[in-house]
Backbone as CSV, one residue per row, in Angstrom:
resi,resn,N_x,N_y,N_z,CA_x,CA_y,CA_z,C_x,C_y,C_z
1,UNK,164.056,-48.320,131.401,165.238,-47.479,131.428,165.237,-46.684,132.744
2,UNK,166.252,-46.556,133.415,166.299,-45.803,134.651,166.411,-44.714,134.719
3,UNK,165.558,-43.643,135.562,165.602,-41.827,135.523,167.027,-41.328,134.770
4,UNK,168.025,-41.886,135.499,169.203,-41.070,135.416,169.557,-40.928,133.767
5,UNK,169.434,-42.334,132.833,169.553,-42.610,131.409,168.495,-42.139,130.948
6,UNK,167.352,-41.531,130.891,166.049,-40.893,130.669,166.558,-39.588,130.908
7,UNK,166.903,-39.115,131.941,167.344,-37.601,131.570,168.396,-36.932,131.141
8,UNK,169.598,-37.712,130.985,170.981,-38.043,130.308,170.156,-37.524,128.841
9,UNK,168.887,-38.718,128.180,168.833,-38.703,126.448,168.240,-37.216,126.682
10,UNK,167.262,-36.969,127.975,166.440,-35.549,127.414,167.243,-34.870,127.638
11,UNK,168.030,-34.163,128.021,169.277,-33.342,127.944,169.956,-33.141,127.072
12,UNK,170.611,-34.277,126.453,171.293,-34.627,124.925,170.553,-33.845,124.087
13,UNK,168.765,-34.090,124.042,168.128,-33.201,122.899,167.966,-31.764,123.360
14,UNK,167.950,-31.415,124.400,167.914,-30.184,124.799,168.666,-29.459,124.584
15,UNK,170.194,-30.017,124.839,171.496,-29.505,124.787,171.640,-29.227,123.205
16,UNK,171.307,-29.820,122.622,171.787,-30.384,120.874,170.889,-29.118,120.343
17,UNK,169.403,-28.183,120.868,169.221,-27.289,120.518,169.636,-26.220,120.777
18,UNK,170.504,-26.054,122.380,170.594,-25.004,122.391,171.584,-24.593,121.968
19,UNK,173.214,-25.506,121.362,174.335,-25.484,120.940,173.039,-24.681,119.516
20,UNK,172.726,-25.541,118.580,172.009,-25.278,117.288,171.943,-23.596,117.731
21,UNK,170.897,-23.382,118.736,170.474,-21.734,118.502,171.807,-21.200,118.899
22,UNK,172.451,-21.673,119.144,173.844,-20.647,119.932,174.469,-20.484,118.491
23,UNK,174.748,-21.124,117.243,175.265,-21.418,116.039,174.462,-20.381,115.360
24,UNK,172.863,-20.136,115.763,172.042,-19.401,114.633,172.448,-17.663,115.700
25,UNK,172.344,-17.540,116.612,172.423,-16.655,117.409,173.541,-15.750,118.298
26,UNK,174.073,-16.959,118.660,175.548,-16.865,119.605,174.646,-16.714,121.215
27,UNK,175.285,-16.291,122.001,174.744,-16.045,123.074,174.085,-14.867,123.347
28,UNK,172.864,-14.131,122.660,172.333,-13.154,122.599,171.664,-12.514,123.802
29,UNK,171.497,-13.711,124.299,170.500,-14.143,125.943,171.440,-13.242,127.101
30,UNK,172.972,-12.772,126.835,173.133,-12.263,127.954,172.849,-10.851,128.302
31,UNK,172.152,-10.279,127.691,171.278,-9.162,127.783,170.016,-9.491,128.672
32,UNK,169.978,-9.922,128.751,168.522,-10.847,129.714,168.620,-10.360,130.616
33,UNK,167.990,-9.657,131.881,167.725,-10.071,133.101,166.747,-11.238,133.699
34,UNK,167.363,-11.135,134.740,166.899,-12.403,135.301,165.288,-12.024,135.232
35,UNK,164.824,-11.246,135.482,163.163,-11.227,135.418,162.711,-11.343,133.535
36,UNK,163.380,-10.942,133.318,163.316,-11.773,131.371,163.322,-12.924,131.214
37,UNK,164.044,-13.680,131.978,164.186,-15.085,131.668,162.937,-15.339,132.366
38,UNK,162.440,-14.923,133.674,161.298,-15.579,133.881,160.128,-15.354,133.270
39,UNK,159.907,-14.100,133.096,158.740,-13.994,131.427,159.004,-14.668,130.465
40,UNK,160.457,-15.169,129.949,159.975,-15.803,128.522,159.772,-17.500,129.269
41,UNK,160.101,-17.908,130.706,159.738,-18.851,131.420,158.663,-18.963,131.323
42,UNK,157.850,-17.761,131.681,156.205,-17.567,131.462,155.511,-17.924,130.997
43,UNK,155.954,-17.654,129.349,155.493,-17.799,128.105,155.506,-19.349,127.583
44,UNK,156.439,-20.072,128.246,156.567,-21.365,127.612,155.570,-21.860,128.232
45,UNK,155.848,-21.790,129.982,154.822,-22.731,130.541,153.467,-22.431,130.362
46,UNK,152.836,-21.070,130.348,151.980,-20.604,130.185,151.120,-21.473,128.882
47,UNK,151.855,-21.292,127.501,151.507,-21.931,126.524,151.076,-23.320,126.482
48,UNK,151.815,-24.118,127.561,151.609,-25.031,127.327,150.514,-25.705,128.447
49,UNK,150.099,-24.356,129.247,148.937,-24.917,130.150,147.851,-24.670,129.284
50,UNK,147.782,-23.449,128.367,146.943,-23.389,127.295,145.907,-24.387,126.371
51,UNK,147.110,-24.727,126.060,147.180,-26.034,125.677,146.857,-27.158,126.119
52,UNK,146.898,-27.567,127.600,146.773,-28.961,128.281,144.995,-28.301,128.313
53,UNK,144.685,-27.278,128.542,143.731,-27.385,128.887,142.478,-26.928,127.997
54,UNK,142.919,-26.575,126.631,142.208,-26.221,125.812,141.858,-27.413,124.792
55,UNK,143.490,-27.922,124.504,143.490,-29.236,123.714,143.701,-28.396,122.474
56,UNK,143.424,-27.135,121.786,143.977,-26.537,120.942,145.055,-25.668,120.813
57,UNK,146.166,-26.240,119.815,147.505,-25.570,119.094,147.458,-24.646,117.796
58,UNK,147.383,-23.774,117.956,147.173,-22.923,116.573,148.587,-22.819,115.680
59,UNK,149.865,-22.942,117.187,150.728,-22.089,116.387,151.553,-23.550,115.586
60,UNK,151.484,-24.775,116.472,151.816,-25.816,115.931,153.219,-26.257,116.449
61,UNK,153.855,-25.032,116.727,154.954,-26.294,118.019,154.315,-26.746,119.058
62,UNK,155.179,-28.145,119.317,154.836,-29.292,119.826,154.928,-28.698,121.643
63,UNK,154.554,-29.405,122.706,153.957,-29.162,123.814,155.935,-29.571,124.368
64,UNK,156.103,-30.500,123.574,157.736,-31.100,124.361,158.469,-29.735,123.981
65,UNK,158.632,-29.355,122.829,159.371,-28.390,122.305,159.762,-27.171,123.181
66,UNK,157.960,-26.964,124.081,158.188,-25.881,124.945,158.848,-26.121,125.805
67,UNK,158.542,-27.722,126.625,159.264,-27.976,127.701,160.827,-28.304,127.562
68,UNK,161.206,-28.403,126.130,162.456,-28.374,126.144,163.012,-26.555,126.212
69,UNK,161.974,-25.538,125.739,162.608,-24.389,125.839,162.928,-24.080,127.178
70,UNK,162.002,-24.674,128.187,161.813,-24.638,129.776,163.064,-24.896,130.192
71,UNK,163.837,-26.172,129.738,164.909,-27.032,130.201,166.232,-25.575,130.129
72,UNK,165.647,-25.765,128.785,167.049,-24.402,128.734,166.891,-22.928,129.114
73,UNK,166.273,-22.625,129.023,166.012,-21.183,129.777,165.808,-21.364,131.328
74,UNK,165.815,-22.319,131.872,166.246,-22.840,133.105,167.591,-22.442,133.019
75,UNK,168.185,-23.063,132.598,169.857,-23.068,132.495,170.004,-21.933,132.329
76,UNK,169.521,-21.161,131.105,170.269,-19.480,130.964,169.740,-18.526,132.364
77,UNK,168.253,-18.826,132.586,168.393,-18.189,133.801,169.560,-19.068,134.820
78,UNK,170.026,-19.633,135.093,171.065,-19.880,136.255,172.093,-19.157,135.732
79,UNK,172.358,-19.293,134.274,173.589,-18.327,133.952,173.833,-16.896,134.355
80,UNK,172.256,-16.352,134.365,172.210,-15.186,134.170,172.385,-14.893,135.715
81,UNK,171.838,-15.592,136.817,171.427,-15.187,138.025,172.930,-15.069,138.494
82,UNK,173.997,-16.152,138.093,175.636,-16.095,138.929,176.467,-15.222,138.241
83,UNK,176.498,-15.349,136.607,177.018,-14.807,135.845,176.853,-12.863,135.839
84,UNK,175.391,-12.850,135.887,175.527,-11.014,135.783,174.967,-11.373,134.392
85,UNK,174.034,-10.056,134.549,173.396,-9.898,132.676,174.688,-8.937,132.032
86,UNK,174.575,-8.793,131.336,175.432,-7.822,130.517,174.844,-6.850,129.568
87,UNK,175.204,-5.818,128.909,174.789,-4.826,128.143,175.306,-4.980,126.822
88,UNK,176.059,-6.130,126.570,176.503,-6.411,125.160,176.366,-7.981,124.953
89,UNK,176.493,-8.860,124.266,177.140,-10.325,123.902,178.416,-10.525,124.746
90,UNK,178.805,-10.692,126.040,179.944,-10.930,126.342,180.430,-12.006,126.937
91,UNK,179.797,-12.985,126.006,180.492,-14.507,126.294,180.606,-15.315,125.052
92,UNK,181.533,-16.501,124.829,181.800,-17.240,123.649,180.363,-18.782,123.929
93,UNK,180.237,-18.746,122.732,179.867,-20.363,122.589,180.500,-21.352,123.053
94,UNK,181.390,-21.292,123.568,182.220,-22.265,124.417,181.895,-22.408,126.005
95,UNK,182.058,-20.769,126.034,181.595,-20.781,127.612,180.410,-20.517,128.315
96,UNK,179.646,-20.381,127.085,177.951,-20.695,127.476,177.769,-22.071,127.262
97,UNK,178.447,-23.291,126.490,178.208,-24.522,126.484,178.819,-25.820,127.643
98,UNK,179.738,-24.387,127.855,180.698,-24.894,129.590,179.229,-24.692,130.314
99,UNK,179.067,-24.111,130.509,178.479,-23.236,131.579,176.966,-24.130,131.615
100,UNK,176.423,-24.111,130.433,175.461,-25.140,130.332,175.675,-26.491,131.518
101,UNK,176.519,-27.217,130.359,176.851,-28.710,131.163,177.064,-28.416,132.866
102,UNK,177.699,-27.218,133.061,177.712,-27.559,134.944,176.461,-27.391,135.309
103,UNK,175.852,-26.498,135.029,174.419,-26.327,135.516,173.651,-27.420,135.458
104,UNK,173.629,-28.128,134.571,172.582,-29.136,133.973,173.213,-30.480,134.739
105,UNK,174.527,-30.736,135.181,175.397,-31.618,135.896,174.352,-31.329,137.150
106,UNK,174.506,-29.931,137.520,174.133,-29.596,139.135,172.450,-30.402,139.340
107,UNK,171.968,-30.251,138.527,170.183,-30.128,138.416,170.146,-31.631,138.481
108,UNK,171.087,-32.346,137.639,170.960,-33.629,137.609,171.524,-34.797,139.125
109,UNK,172.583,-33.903,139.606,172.704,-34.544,141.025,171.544,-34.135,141.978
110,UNK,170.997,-32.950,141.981,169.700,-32.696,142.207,168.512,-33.571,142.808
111,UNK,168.474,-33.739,141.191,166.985,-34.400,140.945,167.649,-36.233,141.557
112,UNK,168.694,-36.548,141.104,168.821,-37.679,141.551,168.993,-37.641,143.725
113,UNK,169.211,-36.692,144.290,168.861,-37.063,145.977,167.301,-36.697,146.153
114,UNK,166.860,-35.798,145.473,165.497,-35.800,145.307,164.381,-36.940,145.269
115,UNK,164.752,-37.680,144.114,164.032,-38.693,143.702,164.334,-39.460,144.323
116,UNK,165.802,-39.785,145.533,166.120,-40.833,146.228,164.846,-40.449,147.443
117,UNK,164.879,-39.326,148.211,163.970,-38.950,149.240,162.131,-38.943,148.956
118,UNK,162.018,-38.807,147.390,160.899,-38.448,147.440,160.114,-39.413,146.897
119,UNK,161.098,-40.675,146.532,160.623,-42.066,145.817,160.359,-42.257,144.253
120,UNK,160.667,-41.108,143.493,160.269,-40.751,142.310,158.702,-40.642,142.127
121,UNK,158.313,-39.669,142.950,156.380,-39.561,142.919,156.206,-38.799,141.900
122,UNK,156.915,-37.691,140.990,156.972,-37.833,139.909,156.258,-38.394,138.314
123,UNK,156.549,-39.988,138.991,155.810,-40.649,138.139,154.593,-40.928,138.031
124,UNK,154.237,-40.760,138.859,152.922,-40.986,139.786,151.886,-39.675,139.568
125,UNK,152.652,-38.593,138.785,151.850,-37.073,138.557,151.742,-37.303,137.275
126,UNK,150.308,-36.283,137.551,150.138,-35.821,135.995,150.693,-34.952,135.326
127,UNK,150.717,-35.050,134.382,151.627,-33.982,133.426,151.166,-32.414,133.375
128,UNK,150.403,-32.793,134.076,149.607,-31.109,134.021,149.855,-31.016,135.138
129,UNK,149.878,-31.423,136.179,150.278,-31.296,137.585,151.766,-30.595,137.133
130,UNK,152.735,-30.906,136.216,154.240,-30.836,136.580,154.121,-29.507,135.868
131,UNK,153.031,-28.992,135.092,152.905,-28.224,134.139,152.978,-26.761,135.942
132,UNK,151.706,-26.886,136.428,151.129,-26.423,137.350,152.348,-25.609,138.266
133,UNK,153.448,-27.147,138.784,154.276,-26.295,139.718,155.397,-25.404,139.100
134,UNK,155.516,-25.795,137.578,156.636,-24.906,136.737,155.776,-23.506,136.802
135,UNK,155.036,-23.474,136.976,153.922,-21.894,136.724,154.031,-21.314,137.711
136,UNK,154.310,-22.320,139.581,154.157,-21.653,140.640,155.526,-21.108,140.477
137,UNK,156.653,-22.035,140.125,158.161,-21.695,140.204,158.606,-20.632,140.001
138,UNK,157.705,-20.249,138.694,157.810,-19.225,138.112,157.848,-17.922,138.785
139,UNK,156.194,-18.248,138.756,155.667,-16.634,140.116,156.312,-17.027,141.359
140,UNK,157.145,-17.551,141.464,157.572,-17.454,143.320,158.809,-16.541,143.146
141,UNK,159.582,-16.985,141.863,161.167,-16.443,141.422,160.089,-14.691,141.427
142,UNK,159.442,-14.263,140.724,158.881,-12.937,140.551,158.638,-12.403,140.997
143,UNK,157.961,-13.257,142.586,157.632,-12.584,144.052,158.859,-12.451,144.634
144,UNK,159.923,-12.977,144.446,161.205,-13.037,145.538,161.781,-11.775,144.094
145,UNK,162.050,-11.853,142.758,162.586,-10.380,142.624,161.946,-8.951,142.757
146,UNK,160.792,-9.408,143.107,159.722,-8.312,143.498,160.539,-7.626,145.048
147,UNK,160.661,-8.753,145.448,161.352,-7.953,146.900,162.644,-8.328,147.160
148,UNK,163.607,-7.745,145.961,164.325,-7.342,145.546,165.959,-8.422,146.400
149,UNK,165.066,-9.282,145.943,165.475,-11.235,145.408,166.052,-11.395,146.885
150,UNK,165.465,-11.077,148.011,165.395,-11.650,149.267,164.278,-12.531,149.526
151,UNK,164.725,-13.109,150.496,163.525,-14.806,151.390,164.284,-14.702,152.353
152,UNK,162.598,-14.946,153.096,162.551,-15.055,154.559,163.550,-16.569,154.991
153,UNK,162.716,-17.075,154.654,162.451,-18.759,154.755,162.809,-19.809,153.178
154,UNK,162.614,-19.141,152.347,162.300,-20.135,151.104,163.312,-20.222,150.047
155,UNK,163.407,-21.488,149.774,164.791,-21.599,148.504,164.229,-20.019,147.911
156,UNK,165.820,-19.382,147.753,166.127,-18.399,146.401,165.942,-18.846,145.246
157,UNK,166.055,-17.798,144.092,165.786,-18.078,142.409,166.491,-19.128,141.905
158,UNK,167.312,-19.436,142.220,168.720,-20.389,142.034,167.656,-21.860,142.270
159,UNK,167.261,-22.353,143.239,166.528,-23.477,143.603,165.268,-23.464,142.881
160,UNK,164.672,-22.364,142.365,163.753,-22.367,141.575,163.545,-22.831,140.447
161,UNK,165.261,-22.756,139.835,165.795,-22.355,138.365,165.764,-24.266,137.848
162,UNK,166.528,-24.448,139.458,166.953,-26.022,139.369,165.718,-26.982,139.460
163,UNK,164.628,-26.408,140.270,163.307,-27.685,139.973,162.814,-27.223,138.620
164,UNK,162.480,-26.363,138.452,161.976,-26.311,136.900,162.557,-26.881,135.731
165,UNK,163.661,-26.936,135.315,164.718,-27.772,134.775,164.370,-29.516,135.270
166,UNK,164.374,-29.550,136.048,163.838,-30.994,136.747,162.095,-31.666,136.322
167,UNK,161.756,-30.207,136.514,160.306,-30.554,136.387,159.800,-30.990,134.689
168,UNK,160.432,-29.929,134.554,160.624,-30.332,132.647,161.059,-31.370,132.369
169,UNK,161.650,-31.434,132.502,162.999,-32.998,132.488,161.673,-34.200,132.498
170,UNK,160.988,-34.232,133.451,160.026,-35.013,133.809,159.188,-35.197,133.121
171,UNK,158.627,-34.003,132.521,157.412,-34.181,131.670,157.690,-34.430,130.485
172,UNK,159.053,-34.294,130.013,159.566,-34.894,128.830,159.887,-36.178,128.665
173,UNK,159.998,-36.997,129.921,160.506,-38.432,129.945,159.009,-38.985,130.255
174,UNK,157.883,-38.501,130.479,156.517,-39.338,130.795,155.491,-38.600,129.514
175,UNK,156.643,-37.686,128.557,155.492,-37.719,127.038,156.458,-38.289,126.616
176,UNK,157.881,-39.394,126.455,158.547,-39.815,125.694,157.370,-41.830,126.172
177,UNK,157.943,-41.330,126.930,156.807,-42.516,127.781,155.646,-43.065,127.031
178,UNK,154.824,-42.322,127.046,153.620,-41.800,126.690,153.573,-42.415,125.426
179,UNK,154.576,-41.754,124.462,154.766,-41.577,122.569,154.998,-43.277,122.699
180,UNK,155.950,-43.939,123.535,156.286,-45.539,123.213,155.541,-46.493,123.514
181,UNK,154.330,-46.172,124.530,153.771,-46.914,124.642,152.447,-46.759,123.505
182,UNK,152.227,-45.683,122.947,150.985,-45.470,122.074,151.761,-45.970,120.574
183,UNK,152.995,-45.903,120.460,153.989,-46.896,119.275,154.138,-48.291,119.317
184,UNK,153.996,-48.560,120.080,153.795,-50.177,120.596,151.765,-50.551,120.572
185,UNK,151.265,-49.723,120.646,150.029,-50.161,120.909,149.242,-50.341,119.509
186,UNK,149.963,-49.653,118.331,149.542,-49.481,117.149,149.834,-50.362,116.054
């Protein structure tokens, strides 16, 4: 199956939760600042380096689960970074699910000149490697709002927002990978 139809399906499931929590929640997230989104960014990737490197899950969600929270809190941070946080709920489920799809459109033309330039090496990483640069992504967005979201030289939070989303994307299509070939082997 080719990248582009591989991250089309992981999207579909990504998307399909975050409509779900938007149904249990609404858009609660726009209270967020952008340095919120990157702590609870934190927390996902964090967990799941935990994890790669401990080999023990206590709490029992799955390692994809996080990286699908990654996918989308990618996205809400982009919302949050153009959009403005707010001090109340002040957007519909419609236009956080608008707002979704362009972002996730953007990430996906993205990753596709990316992967044209970079050969899809990607595939070629380990999953803990992709784990690794979502962690740097992280702390780089924290160092650039640390100094009060200026760069000298270096993609802004916005480009940050978009490889991490990518990077996830990735590690979800090489543990989907992963799951079919150990289903076939059995």
């Amino acid at each position: 199956m080719a990248t582009e139809q591989q991250f089309d399906k992981v999207i579909e499931q990504c998307r399909r939760i975050y409509q779900l929590k938007m149904q249990d929640y609404g858009p609660s997230w726009r209270i967020m600042r952008v340095q919120t989104v990157n702590d609870q960014l934190f927390i996902k990737a964090k967990r799941i380096r935990e994890i790669e490197t401990t080999g023990v899950n206590l709490v029992g969600e799955s390692i994809e689960g996080e990286l699908m929270a990654i996918v989308n809190y990618s996205v809400i941070g982009l919302i949050q970074l153009f959009e403005g946080y707010s001090d109340t709920v002040d957007m519909t489920r419609e236009k956080a699910l608008e707002l979704y799809d362009k972002y996730v459109a953007e990430a996906r033309e993205l990753m596709l000149r990316k992967n044209h330039d970079y050969g899809e090496a990607w595939r070629e990483m380990f999953s803990t490697s992709l784990t690794d640069i979502i962690l740097t992504k992280i702390n780089r967005n924290k160092s650039i709002a640390a100094n009060d979201n200026r760069t000298l030289i270096s993609e802004g939070v916005d480009g940050n927002y978009f490889d991490m989303l990518n990077y996830a994307v990735f590690a979800l299509i090489k543990a989907a990978e992963k799951n079919s070939s150990t289903d076939k082997s059995e």
